[in-house]
N, C-alpha and C positions, 0 to 999 in steps of 0.2 A: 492841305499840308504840303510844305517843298521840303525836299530832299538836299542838299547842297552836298556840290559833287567834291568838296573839302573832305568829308567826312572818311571813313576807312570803308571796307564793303560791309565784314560785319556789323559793323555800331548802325549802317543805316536798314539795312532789314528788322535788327532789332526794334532799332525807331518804326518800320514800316508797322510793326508788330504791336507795338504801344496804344498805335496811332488807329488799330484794325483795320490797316490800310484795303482796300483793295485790288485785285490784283485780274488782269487779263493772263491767261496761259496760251503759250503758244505751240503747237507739232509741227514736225515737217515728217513727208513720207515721200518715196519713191514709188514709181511704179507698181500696182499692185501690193503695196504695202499700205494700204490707207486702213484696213481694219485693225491691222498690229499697231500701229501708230496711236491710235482710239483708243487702245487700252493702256498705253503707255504713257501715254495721256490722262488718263483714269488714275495712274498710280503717281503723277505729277500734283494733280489733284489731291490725292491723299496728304503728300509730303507735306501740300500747302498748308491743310487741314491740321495735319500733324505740329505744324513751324506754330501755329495761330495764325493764319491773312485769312481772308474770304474769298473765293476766288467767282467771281462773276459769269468769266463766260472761258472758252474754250477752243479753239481756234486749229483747226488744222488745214498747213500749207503742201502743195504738191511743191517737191524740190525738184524742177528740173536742170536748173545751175544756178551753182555755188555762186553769191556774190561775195567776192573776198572784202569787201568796203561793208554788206549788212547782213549777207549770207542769205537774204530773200532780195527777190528783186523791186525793182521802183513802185511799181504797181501796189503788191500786197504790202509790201509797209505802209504804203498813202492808207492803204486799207485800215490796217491796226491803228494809226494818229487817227482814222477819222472813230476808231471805237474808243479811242484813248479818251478823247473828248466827250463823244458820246455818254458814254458810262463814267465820267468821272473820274478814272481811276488815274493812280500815281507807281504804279508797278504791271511792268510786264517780265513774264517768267516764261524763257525757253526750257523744250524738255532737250535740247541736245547744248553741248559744250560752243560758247561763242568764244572767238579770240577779243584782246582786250582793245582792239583798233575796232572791231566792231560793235564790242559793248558803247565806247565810247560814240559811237556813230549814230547808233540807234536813240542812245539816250536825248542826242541832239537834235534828231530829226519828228524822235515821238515825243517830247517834254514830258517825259518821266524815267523813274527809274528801270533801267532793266538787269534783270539776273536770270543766270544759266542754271541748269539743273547741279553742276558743279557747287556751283555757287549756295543754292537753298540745300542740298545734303550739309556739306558743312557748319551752315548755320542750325539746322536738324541736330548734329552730330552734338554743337558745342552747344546748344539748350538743354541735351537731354543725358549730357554727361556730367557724371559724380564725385567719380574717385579724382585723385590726386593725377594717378596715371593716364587715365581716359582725358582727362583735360591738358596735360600736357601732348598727349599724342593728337589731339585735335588744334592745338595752336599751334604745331608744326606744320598741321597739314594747310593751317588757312594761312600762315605768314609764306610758305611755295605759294599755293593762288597768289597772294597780292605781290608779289616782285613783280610780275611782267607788266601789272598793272598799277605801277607808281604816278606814270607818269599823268596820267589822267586826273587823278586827286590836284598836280598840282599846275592842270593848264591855267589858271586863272589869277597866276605870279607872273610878274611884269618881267623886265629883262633891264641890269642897272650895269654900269661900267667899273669896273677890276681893274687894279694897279694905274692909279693916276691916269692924269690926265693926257701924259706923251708919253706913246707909245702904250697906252691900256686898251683893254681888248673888251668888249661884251660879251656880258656872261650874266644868263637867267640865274636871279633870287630862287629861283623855282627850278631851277635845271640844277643846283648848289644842292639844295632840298632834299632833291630825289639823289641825289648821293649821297646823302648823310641817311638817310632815311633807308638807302637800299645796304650801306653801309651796317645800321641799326639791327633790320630784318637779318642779314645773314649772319652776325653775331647772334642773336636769339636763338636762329637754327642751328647753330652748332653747339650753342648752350644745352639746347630742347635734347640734342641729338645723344650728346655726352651724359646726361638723364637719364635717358629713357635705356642707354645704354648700360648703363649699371641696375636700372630695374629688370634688364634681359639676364642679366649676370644673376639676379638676386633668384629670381624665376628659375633661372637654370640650376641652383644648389639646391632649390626645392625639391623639382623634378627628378632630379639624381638622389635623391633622400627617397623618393617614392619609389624610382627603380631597385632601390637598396631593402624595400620591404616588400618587392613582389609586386607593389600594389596597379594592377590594373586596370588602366583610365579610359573612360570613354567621354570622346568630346559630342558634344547634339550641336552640330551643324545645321545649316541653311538656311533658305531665305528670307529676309526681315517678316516678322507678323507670321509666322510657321509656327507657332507653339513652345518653339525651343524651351522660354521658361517655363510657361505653363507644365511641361512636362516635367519638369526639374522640381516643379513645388510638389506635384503629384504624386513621385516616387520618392521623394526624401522631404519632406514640409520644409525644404531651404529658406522659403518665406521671400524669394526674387519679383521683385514689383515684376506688374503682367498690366500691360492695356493693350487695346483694342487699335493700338496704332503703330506706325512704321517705326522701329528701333524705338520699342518700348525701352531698353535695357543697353548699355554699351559696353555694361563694367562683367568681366569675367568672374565667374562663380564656381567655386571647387567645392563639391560638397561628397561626403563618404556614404554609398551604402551598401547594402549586406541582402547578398543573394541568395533565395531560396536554403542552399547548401551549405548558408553561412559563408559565406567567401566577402570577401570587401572587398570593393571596388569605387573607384572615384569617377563620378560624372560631373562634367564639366560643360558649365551654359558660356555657348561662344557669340560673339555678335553676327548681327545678322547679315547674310548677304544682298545684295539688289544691284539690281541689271544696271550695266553704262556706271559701276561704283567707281568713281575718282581711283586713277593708279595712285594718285598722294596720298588718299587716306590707307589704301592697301599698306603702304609704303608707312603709313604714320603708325599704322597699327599692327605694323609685324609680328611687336613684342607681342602681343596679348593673341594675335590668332595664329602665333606658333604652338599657341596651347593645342590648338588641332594636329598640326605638324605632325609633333611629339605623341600625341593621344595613340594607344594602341590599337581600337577599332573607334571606328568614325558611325555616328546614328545621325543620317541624313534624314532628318525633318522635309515633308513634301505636304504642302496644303491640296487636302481633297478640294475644297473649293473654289481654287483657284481658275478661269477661263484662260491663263498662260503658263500655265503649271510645268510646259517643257521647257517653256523659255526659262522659268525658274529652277529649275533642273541645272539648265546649262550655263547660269550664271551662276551659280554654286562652284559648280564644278570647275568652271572658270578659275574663281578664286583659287580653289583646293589646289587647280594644277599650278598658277601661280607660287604657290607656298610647298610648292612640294608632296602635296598629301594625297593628291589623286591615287596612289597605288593603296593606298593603308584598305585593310579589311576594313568594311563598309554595310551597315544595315538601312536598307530603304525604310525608310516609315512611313504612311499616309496616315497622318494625322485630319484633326476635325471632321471623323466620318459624320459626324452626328448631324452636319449641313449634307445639302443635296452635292452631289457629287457632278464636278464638272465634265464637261464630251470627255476632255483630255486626259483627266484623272481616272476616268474610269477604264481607261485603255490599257494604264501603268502596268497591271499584272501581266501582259503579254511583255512587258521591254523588261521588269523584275519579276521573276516567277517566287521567288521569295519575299514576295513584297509585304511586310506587318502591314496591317489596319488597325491605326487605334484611339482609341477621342480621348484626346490627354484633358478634356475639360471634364468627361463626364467621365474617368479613367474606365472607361472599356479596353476589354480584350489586352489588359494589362501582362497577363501571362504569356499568348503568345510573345509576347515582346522580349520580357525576361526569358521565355527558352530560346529565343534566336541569339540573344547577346550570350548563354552560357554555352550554346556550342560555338562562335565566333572564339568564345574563350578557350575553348577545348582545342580550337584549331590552331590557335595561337600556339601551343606548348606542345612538345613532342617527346617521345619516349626513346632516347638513341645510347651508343655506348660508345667511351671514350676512352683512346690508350696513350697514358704517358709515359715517356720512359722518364728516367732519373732527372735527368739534368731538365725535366720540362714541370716539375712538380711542380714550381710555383703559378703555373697557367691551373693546373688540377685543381690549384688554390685558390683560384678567382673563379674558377666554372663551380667550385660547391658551393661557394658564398650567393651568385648567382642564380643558380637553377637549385630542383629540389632531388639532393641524392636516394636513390631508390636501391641501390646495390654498391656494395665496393669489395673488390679483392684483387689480389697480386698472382703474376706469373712474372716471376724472376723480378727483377727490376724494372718491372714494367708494373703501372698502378691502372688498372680497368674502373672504372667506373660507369655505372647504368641510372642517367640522369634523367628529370624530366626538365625540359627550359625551351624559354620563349623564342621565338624567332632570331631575333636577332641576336641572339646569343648563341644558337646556330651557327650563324656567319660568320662570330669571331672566332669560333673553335673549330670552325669546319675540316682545318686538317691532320686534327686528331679524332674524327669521328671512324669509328671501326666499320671497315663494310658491312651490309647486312648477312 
């Protein structure tokens, strides 16, 4: 099977996909990085796994300089063309980000396709996305990728002459092309962009509908293949498709439930994170994991069986602090105890002394869980007392509607009130709160 470099990037991984292509994977490591590298590699593997290719073999380079022309040097690429051959295959997949001078480089010197880890997330992304909005926030993110790399689809247009014969100048069929073509893509994006932006809008009147009933959301964060759904069927039967592979799910899930003490609450399955994630798709999918943002405490999913379980920690967190959410109140979970527990994982109780343990497959230890989110909740809301004077009643107005009144009475023109309310409702009324 050939590839023709005509095509767009995603339409030919799909074809590689049709085709059960084959595929070589490639790592680079630095210095004493070559076993973190192995695993990251391992989780390249999965994605392939995930996408449909087969992936044959497995390849990790020591980078000691960058080639800006392949980004490995003369040697080990000769290396990879003589496996390319070898093994028959027609796809090679780096696990790090290639620029598109060197995509293009590679493909010509290995006579096959190549793509970046970039590259297969993406195409991950828009196989396994449903809704209307998951599929517009992933065509945003893949028509950013393909601008830089226009120009490459159209090396193989000729160059013809513009404005007559005297005094007409040369000017590529193909060099035309790519600007009507880049001209195409940046209308789409700003089409995508004005979309996705009245779905933020439509999102944020809900939100404000739930602030207005009290109701208290907890989003389940973290890293792709953590459980997030699994746990979401387990405590509410939401019925959120669950497999056993990377970004099982893309599409955001609000579902209501009702805690021991009767209280409702809304939990919310977010998408997953994973290491070296494209800033574009961060960037594509603001709308939908501002749901965390916004979320009043954060239930960080942490796979016990993970062997990089910190690393995935830290690429969570990554995200969270991109979006703003690293402060929000936060519950550790180790999830999948019911597998053997990794070196890493099993150290966690020392870095969270509060760390739940609990097998959202086989719902263990389901209670510890619900008493850490009802005190999370108790901490959230506070019991304080507030003095208006006259001319300020209509603030008094907005704090009862808000919080839950517990007391009211008058000294003079002055209206007291002893409210319970959540944090941030605190901070708006902070300078009418009465000293203790």
């Amino acid at each position: 099977m050939e590839f023709s470099s005509g095509q767009a990037d995603r339409g030919r991984l799909i074809e590689a996909q049709a085709f059960s292509a084959k595929a070589i994977l490639i790592g680079t490591y630095e210095e004493k990085q070559k076993t973190q590298a192995s695993l990251h590699l391992d989780e390249l593997e999965r994605l392939v796994d995930t996408f449909g290719l087969l992936s044959v073999q497995k390849l990790l380079c020591p980078l000691r300089k960058i080639s800006a022309k392949t980004l490995l040097g003369k040697g080990k690429v000769e290396e990879i063309r003589d496996l390319v051959v070898a093994e028959e295959v027609t796809l090679v997949i780096f696990d790090d980000e290639i620029s598109p001078q060197q995509q293009r480089n590679l493909e010509k010197i290995l006579g096959a396709m190549v793509v970046d880890r970039t590259e297969l997330i993406l195409a991950v992304f828009a196989q396994r996305a449903h809704t209307k909005e998951a599929k517009m926030q992933i065509a945003l993110a893949q028509y950013q990728y393909q601008l830089p790399r226009l120009k490459r689809l159209w090396t193989h247009l000729g160059r013809q002459r513009v404005g007559g014969s005297k005094g007409g100048f040369l000017k590529g069929e193909g060099e035309r092309q790519i600007e009507i073509d880049r001209r195409l893509l940046r209308r789409k994006i700003t089409v995508l962009r004005k979309s996705l932006e009245e779905l933020k809008k439509n999102r944020s009147i809900k939100r404000r509908r739930r602030e207005k009933e009290h109701l208290v959301t907890f989003a389940i964060v973290g890293y792709t293949n953590a459980g997030k759904s699994t746990l979401l069927n387990a405590l509410t039967n939401a019925g959120v498709f669950v497999e056993d592979k990377l970004f099982a799910t893309l599409d955001t899930k609000s579902t209501v439930y009702h805690l021991p003490n009767n209280q409702k609450i809304l939990l919310i399955d977010t998408v997953g994170f994973v290491r070296k994630l494209p800033h574009r798709i961060i960037e594509a999918f603001k709308s939908t994991l501002e749901e965390a943002a916004h979320a009043d405490i954060l239930l960080h999913l942490i796979d016990a069986s993970s062997e990089t379980v910190l690393e995935e920690i830290d690429a969570a967190s990554e995200v969270l602090k991109e979006l703003h959410a690293d402060k929000k109140p936060m519950i550790q979970v180790l999830n999948k105890t019911e597998l053997p527990l990794s070196k890493e994982a099993s150290a966690l109780q020392f870095r969270y002394p509060k760390l739940v343990k609990i097998s959202a497959l086989e719902q263990k230890n389901f209670s510890q869980l619900i008493d850490a989110m009802m005190e999370k909740i108790q901490n959230l809301r506070r019991r304080l007392v507030f003095r208006f004077d006259q001319k300020d009643y209509q603030y008094a107005a907005k704090l009862m509607q808000e919080g839950e009144v517990l007391s009211k009475s008058y000294e003079g023109n002055d209206l007291i009130i002893e409210v319970q309310v959540p944090e941030r409702i605190q901070k708006q009324f902070s300078q009418f709160i009465e000293p203790a």
